[in-house]
Wavefront OBJ file of the C-alpha trace (Angstrom):
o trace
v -8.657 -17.293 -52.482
v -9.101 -18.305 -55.906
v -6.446 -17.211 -57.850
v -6.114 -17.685 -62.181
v -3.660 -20.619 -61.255
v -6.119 -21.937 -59.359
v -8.731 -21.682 -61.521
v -7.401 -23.161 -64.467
v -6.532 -26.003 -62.155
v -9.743 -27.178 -61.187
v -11.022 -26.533 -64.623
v -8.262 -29.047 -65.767
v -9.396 -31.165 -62.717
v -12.858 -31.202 -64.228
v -11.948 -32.684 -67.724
v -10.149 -35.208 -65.813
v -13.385 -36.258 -63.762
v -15.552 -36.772 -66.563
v -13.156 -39.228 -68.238
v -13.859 -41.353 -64.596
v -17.508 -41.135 -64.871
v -17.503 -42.451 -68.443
v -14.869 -44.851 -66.867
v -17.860 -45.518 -64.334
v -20.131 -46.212 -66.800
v -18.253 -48.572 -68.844
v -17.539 -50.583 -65.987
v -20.911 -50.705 -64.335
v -22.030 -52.422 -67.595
v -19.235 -54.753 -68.174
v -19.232 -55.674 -65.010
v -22.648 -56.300 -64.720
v -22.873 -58.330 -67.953
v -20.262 -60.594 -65.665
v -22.342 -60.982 -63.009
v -25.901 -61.925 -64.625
v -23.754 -64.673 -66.760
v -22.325 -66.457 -63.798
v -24.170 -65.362 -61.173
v -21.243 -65.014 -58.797
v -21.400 -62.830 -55.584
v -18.033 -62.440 -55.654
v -18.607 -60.604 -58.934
v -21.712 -58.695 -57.930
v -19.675 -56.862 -55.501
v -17.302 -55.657 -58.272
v -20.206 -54.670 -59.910
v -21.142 -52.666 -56.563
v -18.374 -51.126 -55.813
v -18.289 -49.898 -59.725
v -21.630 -47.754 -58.748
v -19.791 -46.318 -55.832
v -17.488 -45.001 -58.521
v -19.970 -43.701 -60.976
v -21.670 -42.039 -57.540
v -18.662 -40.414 -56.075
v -17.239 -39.149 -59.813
v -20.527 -37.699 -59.888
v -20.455 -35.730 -56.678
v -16.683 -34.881 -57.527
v -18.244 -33.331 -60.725
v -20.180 -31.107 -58.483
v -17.883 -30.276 -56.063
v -15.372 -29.399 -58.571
v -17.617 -27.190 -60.406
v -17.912 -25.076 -57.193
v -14.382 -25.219 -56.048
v -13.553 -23.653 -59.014
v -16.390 -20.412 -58.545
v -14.384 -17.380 -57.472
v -14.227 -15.810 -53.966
v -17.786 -13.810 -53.360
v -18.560 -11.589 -50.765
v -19.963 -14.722 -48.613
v -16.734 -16.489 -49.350
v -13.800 -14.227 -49.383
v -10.842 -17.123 -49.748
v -13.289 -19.060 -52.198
v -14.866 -22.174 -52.339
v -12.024 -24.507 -52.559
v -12.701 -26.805 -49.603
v -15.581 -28.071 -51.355
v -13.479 -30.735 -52.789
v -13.304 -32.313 -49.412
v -16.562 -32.765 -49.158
v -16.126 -34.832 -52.630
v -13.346 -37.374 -50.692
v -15.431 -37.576 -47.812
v -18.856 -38.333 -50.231
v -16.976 -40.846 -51.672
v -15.864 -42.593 -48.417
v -19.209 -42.796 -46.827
v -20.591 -44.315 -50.240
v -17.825 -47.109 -49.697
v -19.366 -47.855 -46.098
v -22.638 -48.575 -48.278
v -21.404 -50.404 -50.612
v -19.253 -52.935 -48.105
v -22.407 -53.179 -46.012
v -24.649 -54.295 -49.033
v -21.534 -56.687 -50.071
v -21.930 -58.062 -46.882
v -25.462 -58.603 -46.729
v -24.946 -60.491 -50.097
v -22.071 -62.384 -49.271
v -22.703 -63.977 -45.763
v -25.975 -66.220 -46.778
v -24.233 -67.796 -49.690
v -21.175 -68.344 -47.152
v -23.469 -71.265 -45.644
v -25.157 -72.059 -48.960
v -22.916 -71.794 -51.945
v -24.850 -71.743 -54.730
v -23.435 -73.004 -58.569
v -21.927 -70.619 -60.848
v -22.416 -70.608 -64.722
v -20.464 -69.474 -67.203
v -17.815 -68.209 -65.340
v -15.297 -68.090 -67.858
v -16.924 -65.329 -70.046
v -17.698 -63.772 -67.510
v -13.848 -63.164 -66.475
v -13.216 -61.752 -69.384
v -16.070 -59.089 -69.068
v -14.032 -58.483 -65.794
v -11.020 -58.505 -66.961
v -11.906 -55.958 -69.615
v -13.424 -53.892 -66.906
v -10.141 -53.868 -64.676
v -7.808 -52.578 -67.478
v -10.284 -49.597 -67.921
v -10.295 -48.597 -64.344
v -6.537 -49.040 -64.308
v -5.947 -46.821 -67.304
v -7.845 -43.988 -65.850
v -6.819 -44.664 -62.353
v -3.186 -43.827 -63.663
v -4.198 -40.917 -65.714
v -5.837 -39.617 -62.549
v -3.248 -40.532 -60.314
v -1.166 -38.456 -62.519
v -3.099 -35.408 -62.570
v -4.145 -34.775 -59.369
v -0.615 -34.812 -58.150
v 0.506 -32.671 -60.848
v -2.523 -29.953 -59.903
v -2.687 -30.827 -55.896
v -6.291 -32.067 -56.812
v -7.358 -33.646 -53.748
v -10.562 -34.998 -55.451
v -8.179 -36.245 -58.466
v -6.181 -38.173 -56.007
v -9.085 -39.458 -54.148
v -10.511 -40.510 -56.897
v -7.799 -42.413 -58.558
v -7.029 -44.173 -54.949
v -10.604 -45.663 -54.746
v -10.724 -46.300 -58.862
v -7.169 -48.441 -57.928
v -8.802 -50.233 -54.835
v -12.017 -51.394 -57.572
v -8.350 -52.368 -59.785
v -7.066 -54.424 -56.889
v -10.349 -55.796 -56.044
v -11.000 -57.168 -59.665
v -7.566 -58.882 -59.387
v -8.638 -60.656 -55.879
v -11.972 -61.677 -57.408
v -10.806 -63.320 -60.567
v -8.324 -65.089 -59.116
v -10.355 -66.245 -56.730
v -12.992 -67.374 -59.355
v -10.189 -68.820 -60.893
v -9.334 -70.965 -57.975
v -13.340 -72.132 -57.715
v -13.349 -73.369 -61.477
v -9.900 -75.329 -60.281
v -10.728 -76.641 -56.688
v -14.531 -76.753 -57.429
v -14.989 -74.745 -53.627
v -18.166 -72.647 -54.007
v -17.947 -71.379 -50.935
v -14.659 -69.813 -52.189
v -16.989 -67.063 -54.090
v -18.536 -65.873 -50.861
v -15.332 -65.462 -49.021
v -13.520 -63.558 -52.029
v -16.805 -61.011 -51.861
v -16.596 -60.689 -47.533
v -13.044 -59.896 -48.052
v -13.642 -57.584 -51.015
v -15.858 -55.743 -48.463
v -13.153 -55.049 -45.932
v -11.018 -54.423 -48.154
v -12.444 -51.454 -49.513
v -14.082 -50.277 -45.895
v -10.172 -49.875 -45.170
v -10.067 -47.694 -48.041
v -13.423 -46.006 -46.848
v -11.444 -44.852 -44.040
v -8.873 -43.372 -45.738
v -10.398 -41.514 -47.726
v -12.834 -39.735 -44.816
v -9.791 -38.893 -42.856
v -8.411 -37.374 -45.473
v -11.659 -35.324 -45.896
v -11.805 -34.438 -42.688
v -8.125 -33.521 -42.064
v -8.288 -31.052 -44.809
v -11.162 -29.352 -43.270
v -9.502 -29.096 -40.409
v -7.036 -26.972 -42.145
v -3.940 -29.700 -41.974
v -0.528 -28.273 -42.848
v 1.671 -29.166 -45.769
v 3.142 -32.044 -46.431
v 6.702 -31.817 -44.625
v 8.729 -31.831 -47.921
v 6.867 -28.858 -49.005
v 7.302 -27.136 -45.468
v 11.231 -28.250 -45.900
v 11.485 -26.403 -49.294
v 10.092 -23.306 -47.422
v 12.273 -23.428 -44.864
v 15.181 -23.424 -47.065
v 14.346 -20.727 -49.040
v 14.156 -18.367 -46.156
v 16.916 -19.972 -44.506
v 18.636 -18.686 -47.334
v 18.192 -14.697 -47.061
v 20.507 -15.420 -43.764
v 23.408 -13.784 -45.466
v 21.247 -10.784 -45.735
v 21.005 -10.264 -42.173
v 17.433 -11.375 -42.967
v 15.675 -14.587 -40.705
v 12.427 -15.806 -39.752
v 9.624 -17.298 -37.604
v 6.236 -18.330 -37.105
v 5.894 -20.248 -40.271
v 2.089 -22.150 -40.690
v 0.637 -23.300 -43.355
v -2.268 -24.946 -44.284
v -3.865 -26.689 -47.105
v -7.511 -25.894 -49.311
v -8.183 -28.062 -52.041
v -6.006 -27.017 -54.903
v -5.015 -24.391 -53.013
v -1.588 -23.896 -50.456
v -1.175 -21.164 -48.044
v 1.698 -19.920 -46.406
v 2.437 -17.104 -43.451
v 5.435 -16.343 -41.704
v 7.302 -13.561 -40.082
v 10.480 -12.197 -41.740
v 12.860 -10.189 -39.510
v 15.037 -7.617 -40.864
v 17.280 -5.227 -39.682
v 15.627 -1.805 -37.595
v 17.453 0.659 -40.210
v 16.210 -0.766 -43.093
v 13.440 1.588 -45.227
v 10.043 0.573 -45.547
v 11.052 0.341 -49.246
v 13.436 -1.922 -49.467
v 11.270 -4.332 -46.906
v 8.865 -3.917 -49.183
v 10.983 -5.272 -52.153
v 12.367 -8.422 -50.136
v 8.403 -9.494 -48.916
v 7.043 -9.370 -52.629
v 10.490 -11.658 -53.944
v 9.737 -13.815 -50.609
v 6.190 -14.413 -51.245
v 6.609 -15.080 -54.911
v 9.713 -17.411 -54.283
v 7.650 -19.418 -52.071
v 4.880 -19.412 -54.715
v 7.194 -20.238 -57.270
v 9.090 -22.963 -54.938
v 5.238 -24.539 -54.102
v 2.982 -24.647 -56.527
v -0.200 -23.145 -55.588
v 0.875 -20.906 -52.531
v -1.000 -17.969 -51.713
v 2.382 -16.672 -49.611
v 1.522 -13.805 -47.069
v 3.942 -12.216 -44.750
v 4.362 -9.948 -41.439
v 7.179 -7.567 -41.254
v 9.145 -7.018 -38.134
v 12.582 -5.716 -37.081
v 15.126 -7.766 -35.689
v 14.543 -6.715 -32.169
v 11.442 -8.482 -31.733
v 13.244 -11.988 -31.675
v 13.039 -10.444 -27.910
v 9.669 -9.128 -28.451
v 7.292 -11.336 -30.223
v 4.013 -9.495 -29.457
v 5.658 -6.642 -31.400
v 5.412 -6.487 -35.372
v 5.793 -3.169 -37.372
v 3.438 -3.965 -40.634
v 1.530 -6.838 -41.797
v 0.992 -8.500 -45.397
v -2.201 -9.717 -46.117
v -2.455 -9.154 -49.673
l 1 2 3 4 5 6 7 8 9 10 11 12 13 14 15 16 17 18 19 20 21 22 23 24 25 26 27 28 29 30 31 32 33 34 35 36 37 38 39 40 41 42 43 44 45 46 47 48 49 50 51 52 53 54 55 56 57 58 59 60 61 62 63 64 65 66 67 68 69 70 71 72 73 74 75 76 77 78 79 80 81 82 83 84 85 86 87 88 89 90 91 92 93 94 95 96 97 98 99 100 101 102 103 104 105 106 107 108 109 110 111 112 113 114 115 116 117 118 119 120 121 122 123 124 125 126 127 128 129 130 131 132 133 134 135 136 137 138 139 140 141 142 143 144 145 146 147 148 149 150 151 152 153 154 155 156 157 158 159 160 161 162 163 164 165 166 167 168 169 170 171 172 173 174 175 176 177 178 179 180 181 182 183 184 185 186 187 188 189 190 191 192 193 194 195 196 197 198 199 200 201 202 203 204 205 206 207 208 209 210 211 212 213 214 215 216 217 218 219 220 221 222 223 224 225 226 227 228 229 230 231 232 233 234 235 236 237 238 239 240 241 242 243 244 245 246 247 248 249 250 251 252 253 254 255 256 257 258 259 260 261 262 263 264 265 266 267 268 269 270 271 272 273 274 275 276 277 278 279 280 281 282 283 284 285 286 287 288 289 290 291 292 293 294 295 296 297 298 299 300 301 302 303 304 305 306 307 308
């Protein structure tokens, strides 16, 4: 479900997403101004890619927007799975953009053609690269800071178009030394696997989290030893799955407690378990089944369920 945390996360998320489509923007046109002065391929698919990231910040925009609607009666844990759809956008967009690199790159492979002013144009590059670095740190940043899947995604394919600048100018670089024009068609074919690779990642990553993955083991560690740590009050556990949902973590498990014990005082220890676990994993929606000791012997037994 959407909870205030949550919301004010993906609102935050949003402000964040904006600054990469202005990023997008900025980029497309330097990078483009690049391209029509030296006519490089090689530099044409920079420009390409840069669409892909105007495109896919634009989706995330979207998909943000209705992550962060609350839970309706359609939709009783929410909408926060749409960001996966955002990741996944992005990666298919990368597919399209390789292929079109591609379909650029291979006929000047066999006949380079001369470049012109390539040296301004390197700088209109260069320019373009520290932008998308700047924001792909910011991003980077954020999105781990508010489990933003569409934050992270975003700042991993902003860092590949980072990476990918690098390759091409210094593989322009090397043409304006060694004079090899066909130099500028291989720097764009590789340019184009390069970011399928990253295509990839991201749609696996998309598709894992609708496949309701769990956490990431550190986070299921610090779970563990938090209940591992109510041993001393004759207190243990098992059954413990969790799952991730854009912003969003959840948690169940079944806590064991002694038969003599009131429904009170169980009570008491399941609302300091489930906010510990909240507290201990930011973002945890905690919920918990309550069952005597007995039923380590019994597991198709339980005596009350949390599900609030």
């Amino acid at each position: 479900m959407n909870t205030p945390a949550s919301g004010t996360a993906n609102h935050e998320a949003l402000r964040y997403i904006r600054l990469s489509v202005a990023a997008a923007v900025a980029t497309i046109a330097l990078k483009f101004i690049a391209w029509w002065l030296s006519g490089s391929v090689s530099l044409l698919s920079d420009a390409m890619e840069s669409f892909v990231n105007l495109a896919g910040a634009c989706f995330a925009l979207t998909m943000l927007k209705i992550a962060a609607e609350p839970p309706d009666e359609e939709h009783p844990w929410g909408h926060n799975k749409a960001e996966y759809f955002s990741s996944g956008f992005e990666g298919g967009l990368i597919f399209i953009a390789a292929a079109c690199i591609l379909w650029a790159a291979i006929p000047r492979l066999f006949s380079p053609q001369p470049l012109e002013s390539l040296g301004i144009g390197l700088w209109f590059s260069a320019a373009s690269t520290l932008i998308n670095l700047g924001v792909a740190l910011v991003l980077r940043r954020a999105g781990r800071r508010l489990h933003s899947v569409v934050l992270e995604a975003d700042a991993a394919h902003l860092m590949t178009d980072v990476w990918t600048s690098v390759g091409v100018v210094a593989g322009l670089i090397g043409v304006m030394l060694t004079g090899w024009l066909w130099l500028d068609a291989v720097i764009a074919i590789l340019v184009a696997l390069h970011i399928l690779s990253e295509g990839w990642k991201l749609m696996s990553g998309s598709i894992n989290g609708l496949m309701d993955k769990a956490l990431d083991p550190e986070e299921i560690e610090k779970i563990q030893r938090l209940l591992a740590g109510y041993e001393a009050r004759e207190v243990s556990f098992k059954n413990l799955r969790t799952r991730r949902s854009g912003t969003l973590r959840f948690a169940h498990v079944d806590i064991l407690v002694p038969g003599h014990w009131s429904v009170e005082n169980a009570h008491e220890l399941l609302d300091e378990i489930e906010a510990r676990i909240a507290a201990e994993v930011a973002g945890t929606h905690a919920t918990t089944h309550l069952e005597p000791v007995s039923c380590l012997l019994r597991p198709e037994h339980g005596l009350a369920s949390r599900q609030d």
